[in-house]
Structure formats: C-alpha cells, structure tokens
C-alpha positions as CSV (number, residue, x, y, z in Angstrom):
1,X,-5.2,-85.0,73.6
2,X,-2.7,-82.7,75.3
3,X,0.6,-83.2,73.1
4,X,0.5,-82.2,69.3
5,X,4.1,-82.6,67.3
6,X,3.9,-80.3,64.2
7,X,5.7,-83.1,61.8
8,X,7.1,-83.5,58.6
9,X,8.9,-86.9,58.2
10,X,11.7,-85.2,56.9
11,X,13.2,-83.4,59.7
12,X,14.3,-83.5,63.5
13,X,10.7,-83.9,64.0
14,X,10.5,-87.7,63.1
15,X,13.3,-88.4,65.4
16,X,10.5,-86.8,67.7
17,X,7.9,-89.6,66.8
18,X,10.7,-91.9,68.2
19,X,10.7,-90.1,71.7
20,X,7.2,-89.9,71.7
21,X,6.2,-94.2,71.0
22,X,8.6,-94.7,73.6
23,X,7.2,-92.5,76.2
24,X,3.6,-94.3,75.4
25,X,1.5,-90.9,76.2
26,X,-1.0,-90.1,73.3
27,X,-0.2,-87.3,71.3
28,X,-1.3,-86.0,67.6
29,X,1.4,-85.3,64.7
30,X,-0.3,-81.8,62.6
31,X,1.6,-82.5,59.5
32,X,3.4,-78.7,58.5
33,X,4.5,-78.6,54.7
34,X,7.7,-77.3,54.7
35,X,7.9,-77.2,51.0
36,X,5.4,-74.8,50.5
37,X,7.1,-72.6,53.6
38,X,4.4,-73.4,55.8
39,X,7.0,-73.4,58.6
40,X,7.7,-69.9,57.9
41,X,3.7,-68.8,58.2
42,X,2.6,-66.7,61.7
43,X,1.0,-69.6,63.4
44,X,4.3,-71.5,64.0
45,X,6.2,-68.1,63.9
46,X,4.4,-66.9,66.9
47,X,5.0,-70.4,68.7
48,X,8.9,-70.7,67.1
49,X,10.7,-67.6,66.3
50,X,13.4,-69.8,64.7
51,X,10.6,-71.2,62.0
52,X,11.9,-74.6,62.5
53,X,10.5,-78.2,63.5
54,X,10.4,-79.7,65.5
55,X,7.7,-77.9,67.3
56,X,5.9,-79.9,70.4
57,X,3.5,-78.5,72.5
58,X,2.0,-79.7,75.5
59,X,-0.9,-78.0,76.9
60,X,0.5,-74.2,77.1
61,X,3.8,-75.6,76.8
62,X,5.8,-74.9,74.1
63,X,9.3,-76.7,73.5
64,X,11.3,-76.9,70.9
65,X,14.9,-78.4,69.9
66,X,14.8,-82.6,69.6
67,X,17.0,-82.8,72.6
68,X,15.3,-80.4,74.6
69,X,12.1,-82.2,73.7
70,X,13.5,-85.5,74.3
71,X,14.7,-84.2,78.2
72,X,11.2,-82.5,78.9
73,X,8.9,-86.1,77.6
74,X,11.4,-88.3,79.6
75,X,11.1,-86.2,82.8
76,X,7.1,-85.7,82.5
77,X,5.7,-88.7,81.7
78,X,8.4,-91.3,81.7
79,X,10.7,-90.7,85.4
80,X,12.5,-93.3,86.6
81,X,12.3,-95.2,83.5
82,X,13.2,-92.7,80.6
83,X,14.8,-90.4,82.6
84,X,17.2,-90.8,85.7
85,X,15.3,-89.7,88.7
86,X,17.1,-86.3,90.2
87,X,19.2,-88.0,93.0
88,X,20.5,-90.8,91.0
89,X,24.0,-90.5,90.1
90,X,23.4,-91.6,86.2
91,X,21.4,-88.6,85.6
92,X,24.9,-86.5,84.7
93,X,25.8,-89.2,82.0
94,X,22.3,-89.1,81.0
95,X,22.9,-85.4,80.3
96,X,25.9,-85.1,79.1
97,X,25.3,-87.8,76.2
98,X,21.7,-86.2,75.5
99,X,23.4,-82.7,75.4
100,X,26.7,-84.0,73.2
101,X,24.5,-85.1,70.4
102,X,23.2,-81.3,68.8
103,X,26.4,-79.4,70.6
104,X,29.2,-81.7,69.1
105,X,27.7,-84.7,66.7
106,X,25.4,-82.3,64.2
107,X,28.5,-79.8,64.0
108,X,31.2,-82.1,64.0
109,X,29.7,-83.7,61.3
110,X,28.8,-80.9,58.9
111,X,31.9,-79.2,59.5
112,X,33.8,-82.6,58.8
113,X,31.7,-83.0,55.8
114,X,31.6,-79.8,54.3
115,X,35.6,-78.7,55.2
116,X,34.8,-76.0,57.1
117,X,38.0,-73.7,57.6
118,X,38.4,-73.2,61.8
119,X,39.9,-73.9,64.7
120,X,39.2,-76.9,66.7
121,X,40.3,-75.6,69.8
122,X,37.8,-72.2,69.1
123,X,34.8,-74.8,68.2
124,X,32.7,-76.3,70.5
125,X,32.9,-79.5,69.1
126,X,36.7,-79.8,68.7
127,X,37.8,-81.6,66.3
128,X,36.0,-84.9,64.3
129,X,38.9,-87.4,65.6
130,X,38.6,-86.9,69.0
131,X,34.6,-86.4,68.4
132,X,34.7,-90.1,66.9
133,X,36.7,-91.5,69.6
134,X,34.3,-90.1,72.4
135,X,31.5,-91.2,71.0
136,X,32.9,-94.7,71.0
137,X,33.8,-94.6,74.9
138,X,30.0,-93.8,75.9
139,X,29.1,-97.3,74.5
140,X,31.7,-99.4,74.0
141,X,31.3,-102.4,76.3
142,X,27.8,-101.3,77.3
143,X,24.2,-101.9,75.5
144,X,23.2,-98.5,76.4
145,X,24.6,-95.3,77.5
146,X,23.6,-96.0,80.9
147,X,24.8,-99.5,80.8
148,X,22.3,-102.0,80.5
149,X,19.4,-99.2,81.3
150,X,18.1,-97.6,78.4
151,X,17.0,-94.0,78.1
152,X,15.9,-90.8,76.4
153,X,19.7,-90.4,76.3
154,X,19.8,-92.9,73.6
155,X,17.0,-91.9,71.4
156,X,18.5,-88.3,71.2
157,X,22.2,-89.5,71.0
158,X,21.6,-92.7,69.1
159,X,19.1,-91.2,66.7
160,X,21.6,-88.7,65.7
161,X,24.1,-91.4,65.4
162,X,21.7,-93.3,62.9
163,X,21.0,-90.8,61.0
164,X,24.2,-90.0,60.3
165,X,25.7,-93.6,59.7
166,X,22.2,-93.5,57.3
167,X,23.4,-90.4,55.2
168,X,27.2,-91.0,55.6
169,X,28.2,-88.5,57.6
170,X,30.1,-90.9,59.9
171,X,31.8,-93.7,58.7
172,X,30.6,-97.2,60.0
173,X,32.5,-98.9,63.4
174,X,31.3,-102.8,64.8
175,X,31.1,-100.2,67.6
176,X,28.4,-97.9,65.9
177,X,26.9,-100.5,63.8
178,X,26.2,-102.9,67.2
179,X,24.8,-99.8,69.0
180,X,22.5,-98.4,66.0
181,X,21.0,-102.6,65.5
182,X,20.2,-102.6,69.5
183,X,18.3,-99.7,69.0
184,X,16.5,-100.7,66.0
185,X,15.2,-103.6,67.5
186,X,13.1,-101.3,69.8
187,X,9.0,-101.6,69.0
188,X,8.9,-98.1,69.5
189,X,11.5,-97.4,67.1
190,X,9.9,-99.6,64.6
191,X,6.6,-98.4,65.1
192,X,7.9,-94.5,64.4
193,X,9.8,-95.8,61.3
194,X,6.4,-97.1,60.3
195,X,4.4,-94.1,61.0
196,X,6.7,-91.4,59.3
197,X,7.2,-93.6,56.2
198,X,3.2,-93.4,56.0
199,X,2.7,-89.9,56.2
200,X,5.4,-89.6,53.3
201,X,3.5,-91.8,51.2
202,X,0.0,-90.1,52.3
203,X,1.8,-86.7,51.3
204,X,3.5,-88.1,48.0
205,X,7.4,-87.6,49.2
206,X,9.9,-89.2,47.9
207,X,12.3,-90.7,50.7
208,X,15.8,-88.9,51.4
C-alpha cells in the first residue's frame, strides 16, 4: 500500500488514524518508539528534520504536521466529500477552522495552562477568552463546522478540541461537550479509538 503513518498512539499521530478511517484509503501504521528516541534516529531524521510524529508518507510524498496532513488526505482521496471542492464558497471556513486549531487552540491552551508571561496582542493566538469565545461561534447552532456537512475541518479542529476537553486544558461548555459527542459517534472515529488503544496494549503502554 501507498500510505504508511509512522505512529505511536501517544501523539498527534493517532489523531492521524482518525483522518485516515475517515478517508477509507488503505494505509499501514510502522509503529516508531518514541521512548527509546527512535524518532530522533536518521531514518525519520532524513524524512522530518523536526524528529517529530506525525510522519505520513504517500508514495514520494512526505507530509507532516496533523493539520497539514489532514488538508493533503481530504483533497487526494476524499474531494467533494472531506474537502470543499476549490470553487465552493465553504472551502475558506473549511480553512480557517482547520488552520485555527495548531495556530491558536494548541498555544492558547498551553500558554493558558502553564501562565506563560506575554502579550496577547504580540501572540498569535491572542488571548484564551476571546480564543474560547471563537471557538464557540464556529459551532454553535450548527452540527459541524460547515453546517450540517462534515469535514476534515472537524477531525483536525474537533480532535484538538477533544483532546483537550480529555486532559483539561479547556474547561467543558453544553457547546463543546454537544460538538465533541457528535463526533464520537462517528465509525471512523470509533474504529481509530479502537486501533490506537490496541497497539498500546500490543506495545505494553500505559494510557495517558
């Protein structure tokens, strides 16, 4: 098969798994203990400078970052259905939502939860009040970012937004909490849940 994930369940990269069941294309997971630094070695080195995960490539492609991930699956093999076709008018709020989740949600939160010292008007992600309230507006009243249409959009944006209600890192709205059980309820949601949680136990990790 074309598409190999290198995976560990505890990362970005099982938000990947997510993207991937809902996109339906086959694709192998090549399990990369982090614990022992194996992230770190040349192999993904030479594919990922950074020596992060997730790591996806397809082919000769190489891509890396969840969201960018998320935008390049949708577009290949799911447009039209994952992904807003070029011409149609959603596609900006299908960007914008996709993009606000690693630019504003992961920094917002970790600088809300640890207290960093700054500026909100010198961050990118302003400050966690105004963060809170805007992600609120892109779904309140709606089942989806897009409406009633669900996306990539909402596995990238949603996702985060689990994972952080998971690990408290935002607090809990009927807003949130509405949103996040919508998404759940997705097969291909369930079915990634299912398949990281087994490749923990096959690997003897404890869950975070």
């Amino acid at each position: 098969m074309s598409i190999v994930l290198y995976h560990h369940p505890f990362t970005r990269a099982s938000g990947v798994v997510w993207m991937l069941e809902e996109v339906g294309a086959p694709y192998e997971l090549r399990f990369v203990d982090i614990m022992k630094g194996a992230h770190k070695q040349p192999d993904i080195v030479a594919l990922n400078p950074m020596g992060k995960l997730p790591l996806l490539t397809d082919g000769d492609t190489v891509v890396t970052e969840a969201a960018a991930i998320g935008l390049y699956l949708a577009d290949r093999y799911a447009p039209g259905t994952l992904a807003p076709a070029l011409d149609d008018p959603s596609r900006g709020t299908y960007l914008r939502w996709s993009l606000f989740a690693p630019s504003v949600i992961e920094p917002g939160s970790i600088a809300k939860a640890q207290a960093w010292d700054f500026k909100p008007s010198q961050a990118g992600w302003g400050d966690h009040e105004t963060m809170i309230r805007a992600m609120e507006a892109a779904i309140e009243g709606r089942d989806f970012l897009l409406g009633t249409t669900f996306s990539m959009a909402d596995v990238i944006f949603g996702g985060t937004l689990r994972f952080m209600l998971r690990f408290k890192m935002i607090a809990p709205s009927p807003v949130f909490t509405a949103y996040v059980e919508r998404l759940q309820a997705r097969p291909a949601l369930q079915r990634a849940d299912a398949r990281n949680a087994k490749i923990a136990k096959e690997h003897g990790l404890e869950p975070g």
